[in-house]
N, C-alpha and C positions, 0 to 999 in steps of 0.2 A: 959309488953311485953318487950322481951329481945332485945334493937335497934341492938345492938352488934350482935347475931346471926340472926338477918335478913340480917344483912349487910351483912354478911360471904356467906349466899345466894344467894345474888345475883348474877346474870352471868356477868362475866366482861368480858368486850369485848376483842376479840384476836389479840394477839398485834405476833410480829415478821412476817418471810414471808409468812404465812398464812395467814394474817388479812385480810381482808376485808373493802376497802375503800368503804364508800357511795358514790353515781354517784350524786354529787350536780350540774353536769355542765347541762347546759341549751342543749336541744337537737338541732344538727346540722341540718339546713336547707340550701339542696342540691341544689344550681342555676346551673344556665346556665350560664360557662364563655363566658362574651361579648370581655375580653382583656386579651392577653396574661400576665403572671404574674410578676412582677417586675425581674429580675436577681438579688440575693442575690450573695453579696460580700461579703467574707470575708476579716477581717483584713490582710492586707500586699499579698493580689492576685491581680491581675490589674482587670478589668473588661473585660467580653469578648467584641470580634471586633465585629463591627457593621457591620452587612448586608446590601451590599449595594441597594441602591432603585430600583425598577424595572423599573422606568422610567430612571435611569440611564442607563441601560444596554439595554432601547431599543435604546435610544436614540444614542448608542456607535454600535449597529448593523445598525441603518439607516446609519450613517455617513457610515461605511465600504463598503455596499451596494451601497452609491452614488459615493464612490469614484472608487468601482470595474467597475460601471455602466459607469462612467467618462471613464476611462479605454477603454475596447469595443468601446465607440462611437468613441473613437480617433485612435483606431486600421482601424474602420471599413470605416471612414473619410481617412485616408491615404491610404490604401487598391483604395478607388473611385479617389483618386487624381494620384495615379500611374498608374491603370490602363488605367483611361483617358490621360493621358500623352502615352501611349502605344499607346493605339486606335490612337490617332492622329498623332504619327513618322509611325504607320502602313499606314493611308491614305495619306503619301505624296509622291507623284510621285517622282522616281527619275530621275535625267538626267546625274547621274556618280557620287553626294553623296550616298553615304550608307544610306540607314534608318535602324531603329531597328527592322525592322521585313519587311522580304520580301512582295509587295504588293497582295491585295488577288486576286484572277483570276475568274471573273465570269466566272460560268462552269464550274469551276476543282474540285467542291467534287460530280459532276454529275458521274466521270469518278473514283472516290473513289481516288484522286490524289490531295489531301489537305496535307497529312502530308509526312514526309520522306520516308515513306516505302510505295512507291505510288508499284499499282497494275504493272505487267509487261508486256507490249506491246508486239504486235504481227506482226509479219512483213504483209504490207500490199499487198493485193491481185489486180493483173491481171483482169480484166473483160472485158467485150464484149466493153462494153465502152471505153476503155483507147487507148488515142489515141498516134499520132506520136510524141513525143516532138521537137519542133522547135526550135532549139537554134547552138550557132554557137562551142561552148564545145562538146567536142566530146563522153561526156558520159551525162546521166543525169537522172533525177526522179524528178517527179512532186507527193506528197503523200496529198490524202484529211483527214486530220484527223476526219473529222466529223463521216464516213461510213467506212476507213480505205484500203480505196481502191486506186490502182495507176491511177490517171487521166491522164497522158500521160509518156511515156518512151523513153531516146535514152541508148539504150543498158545498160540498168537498173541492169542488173546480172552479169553485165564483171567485171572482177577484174580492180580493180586501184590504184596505189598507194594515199595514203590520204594525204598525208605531214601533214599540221598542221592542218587538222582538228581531228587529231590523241587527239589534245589536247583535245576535247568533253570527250574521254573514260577517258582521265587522272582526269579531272574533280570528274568523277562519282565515282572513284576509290579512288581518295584521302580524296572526302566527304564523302563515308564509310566505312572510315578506321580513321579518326580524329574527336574524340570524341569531344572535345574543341577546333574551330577557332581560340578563341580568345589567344592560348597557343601559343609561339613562337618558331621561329628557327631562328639560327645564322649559317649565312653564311662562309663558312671556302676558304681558296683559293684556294684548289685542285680543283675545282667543274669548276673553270673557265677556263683554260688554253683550257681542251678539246673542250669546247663549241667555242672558240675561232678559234680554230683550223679547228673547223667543217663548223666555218662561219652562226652558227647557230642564230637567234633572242633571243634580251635578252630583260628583261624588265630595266633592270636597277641598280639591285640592287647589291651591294658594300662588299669585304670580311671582316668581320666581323661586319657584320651590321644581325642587331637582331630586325625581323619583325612578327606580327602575321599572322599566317595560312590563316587567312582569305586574307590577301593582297599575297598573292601566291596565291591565286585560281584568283582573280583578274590579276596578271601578268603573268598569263597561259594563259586567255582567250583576256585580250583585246591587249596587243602588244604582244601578242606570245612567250614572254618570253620561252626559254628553261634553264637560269636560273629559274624560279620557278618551272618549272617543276623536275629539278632535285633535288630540295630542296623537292618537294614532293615526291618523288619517295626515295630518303633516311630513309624521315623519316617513310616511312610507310612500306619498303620490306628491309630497310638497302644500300639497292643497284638499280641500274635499268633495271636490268636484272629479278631479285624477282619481279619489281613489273610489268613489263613487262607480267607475269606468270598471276599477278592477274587481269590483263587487260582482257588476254584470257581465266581465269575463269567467269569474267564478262559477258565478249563473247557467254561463252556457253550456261550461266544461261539465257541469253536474247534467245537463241536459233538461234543464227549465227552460220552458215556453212563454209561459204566462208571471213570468217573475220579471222587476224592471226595479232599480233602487237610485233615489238619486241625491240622497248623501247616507251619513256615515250611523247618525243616531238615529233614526224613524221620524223625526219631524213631519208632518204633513203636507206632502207633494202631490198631486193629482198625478203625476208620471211615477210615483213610490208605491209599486201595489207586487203584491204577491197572490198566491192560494191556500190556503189551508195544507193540501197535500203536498206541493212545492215546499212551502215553509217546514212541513215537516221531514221531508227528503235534505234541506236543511242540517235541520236538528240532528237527525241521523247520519252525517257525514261530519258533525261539529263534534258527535260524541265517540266517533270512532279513532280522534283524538284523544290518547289518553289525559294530556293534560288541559286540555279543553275541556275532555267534559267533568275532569275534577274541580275548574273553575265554576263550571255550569250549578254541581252539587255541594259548594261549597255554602255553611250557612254564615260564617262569621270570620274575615279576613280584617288583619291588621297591617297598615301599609309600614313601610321603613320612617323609623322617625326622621323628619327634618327639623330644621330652625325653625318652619313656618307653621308645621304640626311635630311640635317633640315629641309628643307621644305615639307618633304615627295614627292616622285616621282607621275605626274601628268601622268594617264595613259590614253592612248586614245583608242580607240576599230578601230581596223583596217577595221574592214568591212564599219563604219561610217563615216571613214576618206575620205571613197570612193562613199559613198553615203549615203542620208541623210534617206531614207526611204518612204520619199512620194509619188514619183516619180510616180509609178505605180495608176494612179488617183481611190481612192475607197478600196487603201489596202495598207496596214501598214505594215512594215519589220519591227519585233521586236525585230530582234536579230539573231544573228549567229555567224560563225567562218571561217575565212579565211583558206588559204594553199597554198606554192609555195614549190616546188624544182625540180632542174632539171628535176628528170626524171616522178615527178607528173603532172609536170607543175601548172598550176595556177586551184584550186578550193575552190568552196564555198559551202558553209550548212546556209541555214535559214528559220526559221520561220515566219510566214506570218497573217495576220488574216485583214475582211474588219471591219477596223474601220479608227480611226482620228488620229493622231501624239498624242494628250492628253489623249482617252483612251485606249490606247496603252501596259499600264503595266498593265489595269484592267481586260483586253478581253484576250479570251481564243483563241489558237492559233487554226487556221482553217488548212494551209496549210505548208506542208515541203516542202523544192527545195531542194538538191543537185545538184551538177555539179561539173565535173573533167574535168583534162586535156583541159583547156583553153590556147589557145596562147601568150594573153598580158594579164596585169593585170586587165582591166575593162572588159575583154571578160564576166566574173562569171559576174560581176554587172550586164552589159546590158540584159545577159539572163535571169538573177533575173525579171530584170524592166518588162521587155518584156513577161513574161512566168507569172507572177502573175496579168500584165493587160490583159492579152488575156483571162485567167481562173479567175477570177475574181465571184463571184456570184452574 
């Protein structure tokens, strides 16, 4: 046998890219990866950044969450400490300091007359009831504000001249028309010589002295300042003539007939007249301002010091000065406004209600007096005294 051509025979295996390699490797068995798989590095690459832990990243949101939470509590802790500081300058009675918020008036949101833009009175009615008023002034009005009826009258519709009660309307006019109290005005020295002239009341204050709005409404009401009244009437109409105008727009809006002002203090104007029951319809729209009629019953205010009064000017309430309030046993004068001149003679405007000297800023006022054309200057007082103990409830 030929070994040689059997060899030539034989199939020899295929070599170049056709071959066919035998599968010697051991067959793959497919697990279940339990760990993620190593990160392969190559030569000269850095390794990727590590992930940071999740307990790391909770641990960095609670922190944030207690510090936001920190935050709030101490908002909401300063919040309760101001506000209680408020509540308590509100509950303190005054007797001529200022508090931070006028006191509250049991009764006055019965009457929807809690905030500034109190509801507008109506002048009070005549009835079967209303008697002769007894008094020795020769005009006058006695007004119930409970029912809104006149309880006695001496010639209640006659014209009179008002002198300084004139300031009531100035009041109402200036608090709305001055947005911010606390914004000031600097006195110039033209503003005095006339007042001087006219022999008119001043409170005191000094040319070029630079005081806030709020202490003019104060030196209008308790010494009758006709400087402050001109410093308000400037800055609210330019002049006191304009705001003279917006007195008697006020006038109308209240629904006064027989009411006509033609400036700012009550100086004596043959065209400056009012009524008794007008003036007190007035008064009763002045005090349903809470911080109006804290001005009205205020007995002793001290202004902001200046250069020109370091001490600030210590004001006293002229109707006070004259009487203390008690007098009338069972009823409380809480406040009002005087008036003298020549041809008005002596009259008064007040407010009344039966309570105690102490809660006196917190009760609601029951009763209005007017009265004009008094002879001396205690005539208004005594018929004050006398006219609120006789009607008295």
């Amino acid at each position: 046998m030929n070994h040689t051509q059997n060899n030539s025979n034989m199939r020899r295996p295929a070599t170049g890219r056709n071959a066919q390699v035998p599968n010697t490797r051991r067959p793959v068995q497919h697990r279940a990866r339990t760990t993620p798989p190593p990160h392969r590095v190559h030569p000269g690459s850095r390794p990727p950044a590590r992930r940071r832990a999740p307990v790391k990243q909770k641990q960095q949101t609670t922190s944030r969450n207690f510090f936001l939470a920190a935050i709030f509590a101490a908002l909401i802790l300063v919040t309760i400490i101001i506000s209680g500081v408020q509540s308590c300058a509100a509950d303190k009675k005054t007797d001529g300091v200022v508090t931070t918020a006028p006191p509250k008036v049991v009764g006055q949101e019965e009457n929807g007359a809690a905030d500034d833009k109190a509801a507008l009175p109506a002048l009070a009615v005549f009835t079967d009831n209303t008697k002769e008023l007894v008094i020795d002034s020769e005009y006058g009005i006695l007004i119930d504000l409970s029912d809104n009826t006149v309880v006695a009258s001496k010639s209640g519709d006659s014209r009179i001249y008002p002198a300084s009660m004139t300031k009531i309307m100035t009041l109402i006019v200036a608090y709305e028309h001055i947005e911010d109290l606390n914004a000031t005005y600097t006195f110039s020295a033209e503003i005095f010589d006339p007042l001087y002239q006219a022999n008119a009341s001043v409170a005191g204050f000094k040319p070029g002295e630079t005081v806030p709005y709020r202490d003019l409404l104060y030196g209008t009401a308790l010494p009758s300042g006709a400087d402050a009244t001109t410093a308000l009437a400037l800055t609210v109409a330019g002049d006191e003539s304009a705001f003279a105008e917006l007195m008697n727009q006020t006038a109308q809006r209240l629904g006064l007939k027989n009411t006509h002002f033609a400036n700012a203090s009550g100086l004596h104007d043959d065209n400056h007249y009012t009524t008794c029951r007008e003036m007190a319809l007035i008064l009763e729209y002045a005090i349903s301002i809470p911080e109006l009629r804290q001005v009205l019953g205020t007995y002793k205010y001290t202004t902001t010091a200046t250069d020109q009064n370091p001490q600030g000017l210590e004001l006293h309430n002229t109707l006070y000065s004259r009487m203390k309030g008690t007098e009338a046993e069972g009823m409380y004068v809480q406040g009002g406004k005087t008036g003298y001149t020549l041809e008005g003679r002596h009259c008064l405007a007040t407010f009344a209600a039966p309570c105690t000297e102490e809660n006196a800023p917190y009760t609601r006022p029951r009763f209005i007096l007017v009265t004009a054309y008094g002879m001396s200057e205690y005539k208004p007082i005594y018929d004050a005294i006398n006219t609120y103990a006789a009607y008295k409830p």
